[in-house]
N, C-alpha and C positions, 0 to 999 in steps of 0.2 A: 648385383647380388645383394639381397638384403641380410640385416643380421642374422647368424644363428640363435642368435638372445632373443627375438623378438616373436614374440605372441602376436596371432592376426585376428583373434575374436575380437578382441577388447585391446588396440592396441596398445600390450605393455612388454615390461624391459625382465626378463627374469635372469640378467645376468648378476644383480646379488642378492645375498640371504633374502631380503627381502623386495615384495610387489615394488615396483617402479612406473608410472605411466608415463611415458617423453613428453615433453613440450612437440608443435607440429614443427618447431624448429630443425629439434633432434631427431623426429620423425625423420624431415625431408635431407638433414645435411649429413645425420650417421645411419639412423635403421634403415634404411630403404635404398641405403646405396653403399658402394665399394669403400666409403669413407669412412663406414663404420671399425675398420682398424683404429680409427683416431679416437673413438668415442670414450671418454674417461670411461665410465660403466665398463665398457666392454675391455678394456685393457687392466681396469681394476681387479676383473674376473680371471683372466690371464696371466698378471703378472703376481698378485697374491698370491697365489697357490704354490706358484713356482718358486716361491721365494720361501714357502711354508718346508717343503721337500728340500730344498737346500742343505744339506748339513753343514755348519759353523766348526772350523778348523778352529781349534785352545793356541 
């Protein structure tokens, strides 16, 4: 299962604010396969948000 971040015209990463294009590293070891849970990028995109919605107990 490749990532859901990943663009296949022009392979790139649109998991933050901004254009990203992987190395074929990244390509082969996180976008294009089940390993992309590991992918900084993709877990940046993940775990930021969720930590944005958080509310901070006083």
């Amino acid at each position: 299962m490749k990532c859901p971040h990943l663009l296949t015209l022009l392979p790139s990463c649109k998991a933050l604010d901004r254009p990203y294009v992987p190395s074929l590293f990244e390509l082969d070891e996180y976008c294009c396969a089940k390993a992309h849970r590991k992918c900084p990028l993709y877990l940046k995109a993940i775990i930021e948000p969720a930590l944005e919605s958080t509310p901070v107990s006083a």
